[in-house]
mmCIF file of the N, C-alpha and C atoms, coordinates in Angstrom:
data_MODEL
# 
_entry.id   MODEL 
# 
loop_
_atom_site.group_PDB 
_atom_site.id 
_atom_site.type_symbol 
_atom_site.label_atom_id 
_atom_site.label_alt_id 
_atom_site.label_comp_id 
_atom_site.label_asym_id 
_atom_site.label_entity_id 
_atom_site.label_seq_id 
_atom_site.pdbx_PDB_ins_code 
_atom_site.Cartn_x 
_atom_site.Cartn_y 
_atom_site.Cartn_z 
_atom_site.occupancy 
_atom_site.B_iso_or_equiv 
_atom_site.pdbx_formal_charge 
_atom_site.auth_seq_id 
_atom_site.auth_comp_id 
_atom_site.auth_asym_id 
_atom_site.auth_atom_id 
_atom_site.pdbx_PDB_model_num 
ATOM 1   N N  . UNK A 1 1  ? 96.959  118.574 123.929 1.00 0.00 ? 1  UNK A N  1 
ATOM 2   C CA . UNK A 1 1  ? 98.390  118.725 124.011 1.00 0.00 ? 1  UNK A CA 1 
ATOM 3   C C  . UNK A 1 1  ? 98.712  119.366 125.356 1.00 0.00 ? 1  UNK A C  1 
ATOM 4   N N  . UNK A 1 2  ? 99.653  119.004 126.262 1.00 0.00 ? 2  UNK A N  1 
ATOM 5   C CA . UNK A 1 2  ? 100.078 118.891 127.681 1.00 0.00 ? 2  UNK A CA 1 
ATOM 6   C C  . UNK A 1 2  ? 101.277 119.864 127.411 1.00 0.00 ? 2  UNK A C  1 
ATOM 7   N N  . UNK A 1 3  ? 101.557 120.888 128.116 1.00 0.00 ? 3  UNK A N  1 
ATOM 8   C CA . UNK A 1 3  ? 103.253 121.213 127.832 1.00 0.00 ? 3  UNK A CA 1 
ATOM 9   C C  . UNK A 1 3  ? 103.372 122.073 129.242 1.00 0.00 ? 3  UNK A C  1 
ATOM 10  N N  . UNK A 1 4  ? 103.945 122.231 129.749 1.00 0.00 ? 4  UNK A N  1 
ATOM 11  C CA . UNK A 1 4  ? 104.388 122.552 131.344 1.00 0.00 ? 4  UNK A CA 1 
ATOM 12  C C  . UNK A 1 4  ? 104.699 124.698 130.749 1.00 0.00 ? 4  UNK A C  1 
ATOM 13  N N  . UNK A 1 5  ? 104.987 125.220 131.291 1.00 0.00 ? 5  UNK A N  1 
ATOM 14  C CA . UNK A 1 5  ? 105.774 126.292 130.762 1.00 0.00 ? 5  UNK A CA 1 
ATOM 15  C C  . UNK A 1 5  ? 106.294 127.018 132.207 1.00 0.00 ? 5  UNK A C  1 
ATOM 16  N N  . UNK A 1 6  ? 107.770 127.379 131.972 1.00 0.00 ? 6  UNK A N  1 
ATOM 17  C CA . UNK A 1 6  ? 108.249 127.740 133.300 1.00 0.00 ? 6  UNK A CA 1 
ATOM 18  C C  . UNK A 1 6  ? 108.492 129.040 133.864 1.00 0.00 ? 6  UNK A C  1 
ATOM 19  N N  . UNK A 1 7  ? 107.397 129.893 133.031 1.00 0.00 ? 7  UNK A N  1 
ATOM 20  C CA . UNK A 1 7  ? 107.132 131.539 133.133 1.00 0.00 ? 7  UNK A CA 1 
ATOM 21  C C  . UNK A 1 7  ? 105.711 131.951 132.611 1.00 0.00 ? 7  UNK A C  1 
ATOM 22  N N  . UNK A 1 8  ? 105.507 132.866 133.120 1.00 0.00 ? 8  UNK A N  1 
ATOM 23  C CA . UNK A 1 8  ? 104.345 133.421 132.700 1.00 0.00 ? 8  UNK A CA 1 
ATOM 24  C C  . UNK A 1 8  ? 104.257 133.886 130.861 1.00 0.00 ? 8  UNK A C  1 
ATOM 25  N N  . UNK A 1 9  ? 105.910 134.523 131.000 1.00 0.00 ? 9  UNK A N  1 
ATOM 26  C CA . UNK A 1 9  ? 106.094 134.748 129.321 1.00 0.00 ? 9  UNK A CA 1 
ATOM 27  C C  . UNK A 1 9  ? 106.047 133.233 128.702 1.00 0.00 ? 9  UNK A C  1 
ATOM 28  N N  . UNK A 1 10 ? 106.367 132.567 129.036 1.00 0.00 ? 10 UNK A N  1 
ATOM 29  C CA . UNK A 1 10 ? 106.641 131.964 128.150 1.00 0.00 ? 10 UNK A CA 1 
ATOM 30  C C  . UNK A 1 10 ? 105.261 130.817 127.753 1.00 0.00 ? 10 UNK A C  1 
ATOM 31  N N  . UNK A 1 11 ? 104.167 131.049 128.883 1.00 0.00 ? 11 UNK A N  1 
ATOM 32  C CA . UNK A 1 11 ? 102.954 130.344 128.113 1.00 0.00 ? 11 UNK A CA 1 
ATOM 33  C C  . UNK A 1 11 ? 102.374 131.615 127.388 1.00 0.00 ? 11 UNK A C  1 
ATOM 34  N N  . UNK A 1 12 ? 102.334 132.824 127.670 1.00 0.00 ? 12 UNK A N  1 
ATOM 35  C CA . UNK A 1 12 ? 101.709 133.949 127.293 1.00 0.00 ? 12 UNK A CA 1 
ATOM 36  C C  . UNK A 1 12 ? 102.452 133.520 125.392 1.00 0.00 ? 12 UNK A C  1 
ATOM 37  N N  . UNK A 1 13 ? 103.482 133.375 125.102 1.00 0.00 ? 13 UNK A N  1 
ATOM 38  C CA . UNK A 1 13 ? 104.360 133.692 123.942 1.00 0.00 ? 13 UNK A CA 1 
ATOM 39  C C  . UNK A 1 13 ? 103.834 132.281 123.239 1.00 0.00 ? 13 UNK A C  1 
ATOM 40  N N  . UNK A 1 14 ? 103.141 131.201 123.828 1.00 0.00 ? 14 UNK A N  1 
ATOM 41  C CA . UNK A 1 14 ? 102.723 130.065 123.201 1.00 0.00 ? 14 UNK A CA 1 
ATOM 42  C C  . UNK A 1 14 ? 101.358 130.286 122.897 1.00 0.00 ? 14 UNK A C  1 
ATOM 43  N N  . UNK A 1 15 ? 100.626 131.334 123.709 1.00 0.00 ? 15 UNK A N  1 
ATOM 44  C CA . UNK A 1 15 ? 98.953  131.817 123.315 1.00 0.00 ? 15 UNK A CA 1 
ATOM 45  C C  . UNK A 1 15 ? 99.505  132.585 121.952 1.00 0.00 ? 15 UNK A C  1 
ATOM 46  N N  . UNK A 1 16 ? 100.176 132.893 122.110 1.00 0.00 ? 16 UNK A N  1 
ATOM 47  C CA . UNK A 1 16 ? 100.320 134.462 121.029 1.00 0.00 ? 16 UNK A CA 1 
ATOM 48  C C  . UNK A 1 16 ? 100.738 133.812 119.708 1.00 0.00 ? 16 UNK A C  1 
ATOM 49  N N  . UNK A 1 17 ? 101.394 132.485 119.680 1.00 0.00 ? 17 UNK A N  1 
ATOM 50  C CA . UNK A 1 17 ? 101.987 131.754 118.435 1.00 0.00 ? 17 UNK A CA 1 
ATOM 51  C C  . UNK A 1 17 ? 100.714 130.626 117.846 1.00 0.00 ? 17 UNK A C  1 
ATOM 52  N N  . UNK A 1 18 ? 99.740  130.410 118.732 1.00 0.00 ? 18 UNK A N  1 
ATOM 53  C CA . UNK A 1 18 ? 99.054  129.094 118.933 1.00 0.00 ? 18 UNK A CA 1 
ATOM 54  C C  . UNK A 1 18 ? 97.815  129.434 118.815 1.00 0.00 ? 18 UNK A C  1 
ATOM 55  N N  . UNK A 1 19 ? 96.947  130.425 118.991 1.00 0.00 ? 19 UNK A N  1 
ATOM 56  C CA . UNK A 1 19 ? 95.511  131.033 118.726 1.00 0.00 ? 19 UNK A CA 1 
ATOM 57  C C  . UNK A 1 19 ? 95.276  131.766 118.243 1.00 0.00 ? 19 UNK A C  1 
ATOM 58  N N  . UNK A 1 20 ? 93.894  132.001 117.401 1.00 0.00 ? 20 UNK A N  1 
ATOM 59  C CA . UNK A 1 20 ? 93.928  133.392 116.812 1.00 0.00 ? 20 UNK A CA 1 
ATOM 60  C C  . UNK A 1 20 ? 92.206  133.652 116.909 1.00 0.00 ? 20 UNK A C  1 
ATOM 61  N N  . UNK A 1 21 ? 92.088  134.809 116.541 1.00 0.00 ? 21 UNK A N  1 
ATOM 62  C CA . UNK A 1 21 ? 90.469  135.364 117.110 1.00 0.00 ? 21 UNK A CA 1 
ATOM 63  C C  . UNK A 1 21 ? 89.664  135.033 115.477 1.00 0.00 ? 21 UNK A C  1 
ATOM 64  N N  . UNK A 1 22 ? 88.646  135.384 115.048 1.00 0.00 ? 22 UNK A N  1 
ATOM 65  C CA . UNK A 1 22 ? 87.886  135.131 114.304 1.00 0.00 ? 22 UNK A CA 1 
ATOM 66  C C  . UNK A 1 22 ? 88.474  136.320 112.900 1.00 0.00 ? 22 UNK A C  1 
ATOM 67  N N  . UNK A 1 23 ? 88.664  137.326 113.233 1.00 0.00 ? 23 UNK A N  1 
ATOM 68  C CA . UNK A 1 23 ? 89.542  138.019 111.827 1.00 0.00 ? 23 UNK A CA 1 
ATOM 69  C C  . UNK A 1 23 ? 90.812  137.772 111.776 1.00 0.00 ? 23 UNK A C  1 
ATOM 70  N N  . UNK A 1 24 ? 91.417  137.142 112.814 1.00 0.00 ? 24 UNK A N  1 
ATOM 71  C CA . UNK A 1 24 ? 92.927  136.558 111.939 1.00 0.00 ? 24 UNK A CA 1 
ATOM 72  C C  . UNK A 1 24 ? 92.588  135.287 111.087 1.00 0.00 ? 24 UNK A C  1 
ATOM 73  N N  . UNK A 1 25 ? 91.743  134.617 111.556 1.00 0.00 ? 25 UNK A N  1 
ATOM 74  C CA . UNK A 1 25 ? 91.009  133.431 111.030 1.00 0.00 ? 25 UNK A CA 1 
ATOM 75  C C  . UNK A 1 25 ? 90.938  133.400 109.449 1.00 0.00 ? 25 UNK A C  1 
ATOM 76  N N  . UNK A 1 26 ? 90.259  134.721 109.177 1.00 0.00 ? 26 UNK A N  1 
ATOM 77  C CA . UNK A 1 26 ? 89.379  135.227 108.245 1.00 0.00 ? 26 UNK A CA 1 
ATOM 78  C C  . UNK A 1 26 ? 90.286  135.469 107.201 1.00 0.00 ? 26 UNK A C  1 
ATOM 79  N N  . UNK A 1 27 ? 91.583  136.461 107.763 1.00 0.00 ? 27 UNK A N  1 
ATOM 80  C CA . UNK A 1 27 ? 92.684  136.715 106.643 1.00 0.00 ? 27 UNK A CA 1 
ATOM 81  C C  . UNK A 1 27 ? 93.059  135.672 106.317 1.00 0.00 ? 27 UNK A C  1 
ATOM 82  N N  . UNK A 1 28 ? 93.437  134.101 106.696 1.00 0.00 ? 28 UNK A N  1 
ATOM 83  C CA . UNK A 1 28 ? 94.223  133.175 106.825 1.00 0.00 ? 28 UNK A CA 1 
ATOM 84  C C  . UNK A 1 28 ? 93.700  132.668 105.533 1.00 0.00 ? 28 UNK A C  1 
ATOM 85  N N  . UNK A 1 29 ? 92.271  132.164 105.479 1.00 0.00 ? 29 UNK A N  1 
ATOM 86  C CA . UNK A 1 29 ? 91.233  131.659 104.915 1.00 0.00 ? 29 UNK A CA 1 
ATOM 87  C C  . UNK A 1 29 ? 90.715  132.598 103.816 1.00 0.00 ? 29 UNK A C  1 
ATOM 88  N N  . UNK A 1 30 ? 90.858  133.403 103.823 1.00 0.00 ? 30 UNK A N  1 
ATOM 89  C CA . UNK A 1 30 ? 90.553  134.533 102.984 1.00 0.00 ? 30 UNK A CA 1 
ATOM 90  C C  . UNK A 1 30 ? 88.661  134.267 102.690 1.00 0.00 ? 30 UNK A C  1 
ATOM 91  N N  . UNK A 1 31 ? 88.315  134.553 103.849 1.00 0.00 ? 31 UNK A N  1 
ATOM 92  C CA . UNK A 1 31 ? 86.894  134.314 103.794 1.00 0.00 ? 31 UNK A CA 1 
ATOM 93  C C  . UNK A 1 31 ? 86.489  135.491 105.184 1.00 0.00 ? 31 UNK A C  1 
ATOM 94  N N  . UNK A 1 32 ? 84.974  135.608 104.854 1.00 0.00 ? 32 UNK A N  1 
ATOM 95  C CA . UNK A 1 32 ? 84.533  136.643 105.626 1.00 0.00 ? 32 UNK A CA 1 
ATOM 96  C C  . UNK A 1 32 ? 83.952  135.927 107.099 1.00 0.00 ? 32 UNK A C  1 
ATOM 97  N N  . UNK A 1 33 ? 83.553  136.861 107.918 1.00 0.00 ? 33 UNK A N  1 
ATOM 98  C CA . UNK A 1 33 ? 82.807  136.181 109.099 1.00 0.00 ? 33 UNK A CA 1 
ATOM 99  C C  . UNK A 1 33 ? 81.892  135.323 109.019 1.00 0.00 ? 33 UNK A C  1 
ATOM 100 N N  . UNK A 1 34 ? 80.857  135.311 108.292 1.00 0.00 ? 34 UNK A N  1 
ATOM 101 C CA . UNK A 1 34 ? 79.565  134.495 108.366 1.00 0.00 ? 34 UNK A CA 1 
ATOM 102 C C  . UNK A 1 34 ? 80.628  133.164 107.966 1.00 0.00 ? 34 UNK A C  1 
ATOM 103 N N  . UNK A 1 35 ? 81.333  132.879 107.121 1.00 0.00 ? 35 UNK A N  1 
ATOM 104 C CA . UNK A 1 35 ? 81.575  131.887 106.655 1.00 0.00 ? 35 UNK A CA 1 
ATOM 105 C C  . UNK A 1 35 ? 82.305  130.537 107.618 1.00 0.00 ? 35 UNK A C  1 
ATOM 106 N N  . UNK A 1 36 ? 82.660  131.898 108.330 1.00 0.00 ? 36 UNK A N  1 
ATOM 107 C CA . UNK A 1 36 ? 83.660  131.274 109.708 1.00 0.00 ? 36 UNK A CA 1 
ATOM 108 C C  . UNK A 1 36 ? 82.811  130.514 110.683 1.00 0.00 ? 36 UNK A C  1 
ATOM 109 N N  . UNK A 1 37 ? 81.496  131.404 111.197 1.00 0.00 ? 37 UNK A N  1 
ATOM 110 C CA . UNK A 1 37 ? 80.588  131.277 111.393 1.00 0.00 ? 37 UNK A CA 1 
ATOM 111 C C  . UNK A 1 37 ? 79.580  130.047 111.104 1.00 0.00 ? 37 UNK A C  1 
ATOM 112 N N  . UNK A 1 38 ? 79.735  129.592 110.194 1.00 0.00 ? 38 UNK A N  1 
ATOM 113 C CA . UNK A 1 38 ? 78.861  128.785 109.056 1.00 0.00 ? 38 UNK A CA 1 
ATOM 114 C C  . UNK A 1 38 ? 79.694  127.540 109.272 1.00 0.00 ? 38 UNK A C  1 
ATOM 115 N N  . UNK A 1 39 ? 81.223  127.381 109.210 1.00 0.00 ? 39 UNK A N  1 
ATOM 116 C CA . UNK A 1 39 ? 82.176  126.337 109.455 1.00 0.00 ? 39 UNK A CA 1 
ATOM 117 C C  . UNK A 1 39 ? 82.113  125.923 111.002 1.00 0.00 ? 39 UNK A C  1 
ATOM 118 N N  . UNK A 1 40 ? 81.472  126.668 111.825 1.00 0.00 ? 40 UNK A N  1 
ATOM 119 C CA . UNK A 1 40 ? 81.598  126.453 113.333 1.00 0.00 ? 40 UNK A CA 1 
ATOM 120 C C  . UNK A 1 40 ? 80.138  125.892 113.189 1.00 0.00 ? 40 UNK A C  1 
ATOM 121 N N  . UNK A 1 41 ? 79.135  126.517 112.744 1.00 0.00 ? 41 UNK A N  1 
ATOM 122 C CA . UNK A 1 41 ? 77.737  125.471 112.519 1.00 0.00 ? 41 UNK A CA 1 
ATOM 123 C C  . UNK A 1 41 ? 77.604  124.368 112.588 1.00 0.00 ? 41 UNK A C  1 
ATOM 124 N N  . UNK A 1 42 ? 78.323  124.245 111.384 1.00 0.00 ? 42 UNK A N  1 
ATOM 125 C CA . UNK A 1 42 ? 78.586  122.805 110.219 1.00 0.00 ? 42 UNK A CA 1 
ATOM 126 C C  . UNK A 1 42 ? 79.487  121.977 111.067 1.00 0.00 ? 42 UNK A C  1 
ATOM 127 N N  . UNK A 1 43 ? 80.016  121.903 112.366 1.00 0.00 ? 43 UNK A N  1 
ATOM 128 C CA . UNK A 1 43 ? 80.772  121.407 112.842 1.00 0.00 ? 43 UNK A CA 1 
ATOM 129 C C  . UNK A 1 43 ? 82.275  120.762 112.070 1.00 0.00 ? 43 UNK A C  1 
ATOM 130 N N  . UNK A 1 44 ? 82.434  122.014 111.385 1.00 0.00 ? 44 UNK A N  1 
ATOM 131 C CA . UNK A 1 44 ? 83.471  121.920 110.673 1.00 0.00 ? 44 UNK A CA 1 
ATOM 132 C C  . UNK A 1 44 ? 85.273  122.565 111.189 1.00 0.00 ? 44 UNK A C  1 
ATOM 133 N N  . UNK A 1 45 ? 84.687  123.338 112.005 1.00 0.00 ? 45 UNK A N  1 
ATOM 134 C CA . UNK A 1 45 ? 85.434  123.768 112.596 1.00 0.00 ? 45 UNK A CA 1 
ATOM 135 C C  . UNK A 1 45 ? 85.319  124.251 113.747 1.00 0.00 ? 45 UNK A C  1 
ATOM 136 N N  . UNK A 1 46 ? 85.981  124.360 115.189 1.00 0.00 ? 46 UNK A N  1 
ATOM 137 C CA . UNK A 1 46 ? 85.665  124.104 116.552 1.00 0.00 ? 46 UNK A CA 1 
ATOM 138 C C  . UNK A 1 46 ? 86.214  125.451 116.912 1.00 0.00 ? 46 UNK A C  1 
ATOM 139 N N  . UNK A 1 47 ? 85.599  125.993 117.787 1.00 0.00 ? 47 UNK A N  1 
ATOM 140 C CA . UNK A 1 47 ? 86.179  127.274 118.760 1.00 0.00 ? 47 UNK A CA 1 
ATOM 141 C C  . UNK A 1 47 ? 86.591  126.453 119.655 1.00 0.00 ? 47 UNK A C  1 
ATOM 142 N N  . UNK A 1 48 ? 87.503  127.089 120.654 1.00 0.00 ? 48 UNK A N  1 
ATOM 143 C CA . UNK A 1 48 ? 88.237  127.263 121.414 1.00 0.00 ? 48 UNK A CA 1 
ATOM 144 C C  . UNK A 1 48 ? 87.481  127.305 122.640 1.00 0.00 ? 48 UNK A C  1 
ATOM 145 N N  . UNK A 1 49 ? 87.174  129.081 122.329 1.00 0.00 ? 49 UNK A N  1 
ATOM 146 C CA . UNK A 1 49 ? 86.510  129.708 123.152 1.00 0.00 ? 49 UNK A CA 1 
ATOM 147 C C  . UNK A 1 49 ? 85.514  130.805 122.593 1.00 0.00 ? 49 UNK A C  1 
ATOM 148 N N  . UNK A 1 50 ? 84.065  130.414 123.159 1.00 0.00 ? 50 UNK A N  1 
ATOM 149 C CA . UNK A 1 50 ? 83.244  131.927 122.416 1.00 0.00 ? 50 UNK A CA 1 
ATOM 150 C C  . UNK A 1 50 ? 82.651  132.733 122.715 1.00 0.00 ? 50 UNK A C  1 
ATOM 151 N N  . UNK A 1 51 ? 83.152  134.140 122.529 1.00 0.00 ? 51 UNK A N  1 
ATOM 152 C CA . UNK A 1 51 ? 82.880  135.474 123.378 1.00 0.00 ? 51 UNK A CA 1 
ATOM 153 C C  . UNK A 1 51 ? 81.243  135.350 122.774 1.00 0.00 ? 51 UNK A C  1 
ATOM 154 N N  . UNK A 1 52 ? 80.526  137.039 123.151 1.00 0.00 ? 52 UNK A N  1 
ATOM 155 C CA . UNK A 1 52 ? 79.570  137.369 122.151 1.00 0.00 ? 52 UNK A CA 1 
ATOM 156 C C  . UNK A 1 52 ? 79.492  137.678 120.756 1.00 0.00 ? 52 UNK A C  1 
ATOM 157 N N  . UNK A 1 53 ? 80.984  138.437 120.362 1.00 0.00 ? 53 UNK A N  1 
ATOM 158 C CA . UNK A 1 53 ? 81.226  138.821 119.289 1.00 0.00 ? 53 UNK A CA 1 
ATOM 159 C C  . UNK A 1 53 ? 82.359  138.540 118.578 1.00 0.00 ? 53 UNK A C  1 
ATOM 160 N N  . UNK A 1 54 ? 83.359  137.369 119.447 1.00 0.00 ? 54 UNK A N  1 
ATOM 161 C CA . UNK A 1 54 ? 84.349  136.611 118.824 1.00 0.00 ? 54 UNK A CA 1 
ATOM 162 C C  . UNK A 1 54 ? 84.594  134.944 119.232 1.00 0.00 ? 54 UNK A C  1 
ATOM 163 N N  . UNK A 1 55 ? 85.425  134.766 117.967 1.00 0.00 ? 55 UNK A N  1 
ATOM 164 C CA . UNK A 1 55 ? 85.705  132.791 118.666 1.00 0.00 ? 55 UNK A CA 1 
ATOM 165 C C  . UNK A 1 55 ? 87.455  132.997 118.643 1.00 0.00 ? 55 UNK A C  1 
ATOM 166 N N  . UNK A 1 56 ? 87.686  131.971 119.240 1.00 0.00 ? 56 UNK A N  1 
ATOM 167 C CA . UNK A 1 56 ? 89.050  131.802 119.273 1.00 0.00 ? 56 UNK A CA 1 
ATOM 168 C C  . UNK A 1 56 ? 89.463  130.709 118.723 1.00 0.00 ? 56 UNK A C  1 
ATOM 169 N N  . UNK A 1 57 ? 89.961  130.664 117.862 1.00 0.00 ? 57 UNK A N  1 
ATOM 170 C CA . UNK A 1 57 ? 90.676  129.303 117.378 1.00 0.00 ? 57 UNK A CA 1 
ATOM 171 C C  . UNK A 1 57 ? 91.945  128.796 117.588 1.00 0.00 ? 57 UNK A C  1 
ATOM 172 N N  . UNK A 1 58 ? 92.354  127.127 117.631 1.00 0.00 ? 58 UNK A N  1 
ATOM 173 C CA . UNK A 1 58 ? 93.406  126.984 117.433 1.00 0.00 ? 58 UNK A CA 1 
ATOM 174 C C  . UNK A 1 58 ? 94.183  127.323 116.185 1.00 0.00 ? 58 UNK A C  1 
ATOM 175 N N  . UNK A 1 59 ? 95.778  128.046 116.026 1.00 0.00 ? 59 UNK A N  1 
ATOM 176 C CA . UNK A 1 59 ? 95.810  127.972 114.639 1.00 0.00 ? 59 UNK A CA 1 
ATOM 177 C C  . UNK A 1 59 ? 96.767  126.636 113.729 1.00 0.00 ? 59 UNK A C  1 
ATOM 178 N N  . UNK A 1 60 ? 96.500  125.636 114.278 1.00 0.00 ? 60 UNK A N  1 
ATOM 179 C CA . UNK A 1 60 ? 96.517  124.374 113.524 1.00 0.00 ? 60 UNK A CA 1 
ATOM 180 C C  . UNK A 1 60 ? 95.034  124.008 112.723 1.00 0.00 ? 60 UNK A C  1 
ATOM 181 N N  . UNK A 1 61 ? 93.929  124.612 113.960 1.00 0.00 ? 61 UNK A N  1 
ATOM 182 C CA . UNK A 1 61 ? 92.914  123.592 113.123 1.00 0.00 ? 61 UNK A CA 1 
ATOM 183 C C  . UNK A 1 61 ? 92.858  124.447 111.549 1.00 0.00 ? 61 UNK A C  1 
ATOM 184 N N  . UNK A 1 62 ? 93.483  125.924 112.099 1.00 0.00 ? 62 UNK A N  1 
ATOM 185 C CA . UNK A 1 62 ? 92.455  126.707 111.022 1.00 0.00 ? 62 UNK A CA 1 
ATOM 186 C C  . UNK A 1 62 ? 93.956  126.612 109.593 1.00 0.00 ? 62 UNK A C  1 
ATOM 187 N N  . UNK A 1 63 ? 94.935  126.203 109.610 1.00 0.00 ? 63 UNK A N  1 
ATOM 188 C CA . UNK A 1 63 ? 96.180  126.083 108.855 1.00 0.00 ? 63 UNK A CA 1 
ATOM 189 C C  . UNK A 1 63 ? 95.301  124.615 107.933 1.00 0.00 ? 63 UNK A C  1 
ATOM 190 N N  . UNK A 1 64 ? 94.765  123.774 108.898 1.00 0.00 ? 64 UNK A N  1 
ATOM 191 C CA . UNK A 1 64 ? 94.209  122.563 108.202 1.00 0.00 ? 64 UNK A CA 1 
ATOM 192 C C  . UNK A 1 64 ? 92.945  122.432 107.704 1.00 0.00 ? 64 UNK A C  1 
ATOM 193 N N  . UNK A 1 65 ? 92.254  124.035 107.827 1.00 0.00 ? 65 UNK A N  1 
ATOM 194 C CA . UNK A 1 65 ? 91.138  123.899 107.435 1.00 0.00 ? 65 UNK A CA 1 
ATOM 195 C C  . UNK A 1 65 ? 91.659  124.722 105.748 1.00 0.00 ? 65 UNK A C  1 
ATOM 196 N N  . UNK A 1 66 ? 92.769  125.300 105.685 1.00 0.00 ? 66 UNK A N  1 
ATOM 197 C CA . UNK A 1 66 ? 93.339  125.988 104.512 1.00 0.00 ? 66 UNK A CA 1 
ATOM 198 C C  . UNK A 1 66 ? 94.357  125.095 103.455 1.00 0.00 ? 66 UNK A C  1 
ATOM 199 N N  . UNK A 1 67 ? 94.464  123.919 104.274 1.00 0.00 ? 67 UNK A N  1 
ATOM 200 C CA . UNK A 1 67 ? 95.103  123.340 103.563 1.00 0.00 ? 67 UNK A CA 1 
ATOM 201 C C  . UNK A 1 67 ? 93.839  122.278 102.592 1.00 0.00 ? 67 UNK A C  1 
ATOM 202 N N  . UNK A 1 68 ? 92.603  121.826 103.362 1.00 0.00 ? 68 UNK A N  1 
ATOM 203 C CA . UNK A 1 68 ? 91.459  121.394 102.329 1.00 0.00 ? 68 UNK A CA 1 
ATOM 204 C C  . UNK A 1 68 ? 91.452  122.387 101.589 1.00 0.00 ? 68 UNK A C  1 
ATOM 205 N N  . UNK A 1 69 ? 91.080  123.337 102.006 1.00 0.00 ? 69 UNK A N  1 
ATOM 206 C CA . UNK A 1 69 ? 90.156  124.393 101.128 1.00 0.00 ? 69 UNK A CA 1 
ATOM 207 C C  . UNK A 1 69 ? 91.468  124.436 99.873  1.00 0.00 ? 69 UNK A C  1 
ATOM 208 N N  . UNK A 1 70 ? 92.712  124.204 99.568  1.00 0.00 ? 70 UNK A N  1 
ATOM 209 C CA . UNK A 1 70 ? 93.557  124.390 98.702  1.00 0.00 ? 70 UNK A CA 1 
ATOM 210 C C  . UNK A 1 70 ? 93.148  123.236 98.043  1.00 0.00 ? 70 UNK A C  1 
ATOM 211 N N  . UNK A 1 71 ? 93.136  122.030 98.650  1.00 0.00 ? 71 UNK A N  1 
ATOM 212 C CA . UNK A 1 71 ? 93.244  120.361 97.772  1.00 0.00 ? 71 UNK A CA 1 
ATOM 213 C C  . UNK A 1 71 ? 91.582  120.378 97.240  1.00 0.00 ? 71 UNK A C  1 
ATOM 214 N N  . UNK A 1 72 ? 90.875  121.454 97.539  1.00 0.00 ? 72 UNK A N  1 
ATOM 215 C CA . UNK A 1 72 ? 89.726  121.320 96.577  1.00 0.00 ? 72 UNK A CA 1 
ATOM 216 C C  . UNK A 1 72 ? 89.516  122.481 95.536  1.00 0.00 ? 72 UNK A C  1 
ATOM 217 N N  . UNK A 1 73 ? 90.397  123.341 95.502  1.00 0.00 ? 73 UNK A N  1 
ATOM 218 C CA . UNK A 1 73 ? 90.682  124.382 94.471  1.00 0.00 ? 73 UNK A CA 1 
ATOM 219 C C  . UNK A 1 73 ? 91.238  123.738 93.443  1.00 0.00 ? 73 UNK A C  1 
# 
């Protein structure tokens, strides 16, 4: 996805609406680290970006990784 932004705030305010680190992840999903962990393995779910001790996700993929995890509950 391409989008121009015509301030510094205003791509900064699209990181801040649009990514999230590995424990916002976690609350979303209501699952712990390894599991997150385990979904990034499994090529189930994709980082972003990955520190030593965090990933970054988009938060679409991880909204659509909560919306399976509901249609199989």
């Amino acid at each position: 996805m391409y989008k121009s932004f015509e301030t510094k705030d205003d791509f900064l305010n699209f990181l801040s609406d649009n990514i999230l680190n590995t424990n916002e992840a976690c609350e979303i999903l209501g699952c712990k680290r390894q599991n997150i962990a385990d979904l990034v393995e499994r090529h189930k779910l994709t980082a972003v970006k990955t520190f030593p001790r965090d990933r970054i996700f988009l938060k679409d993929d991880i909204l659509e990784r909560l919306k399976l995890k509901k249609q199989r509950d």
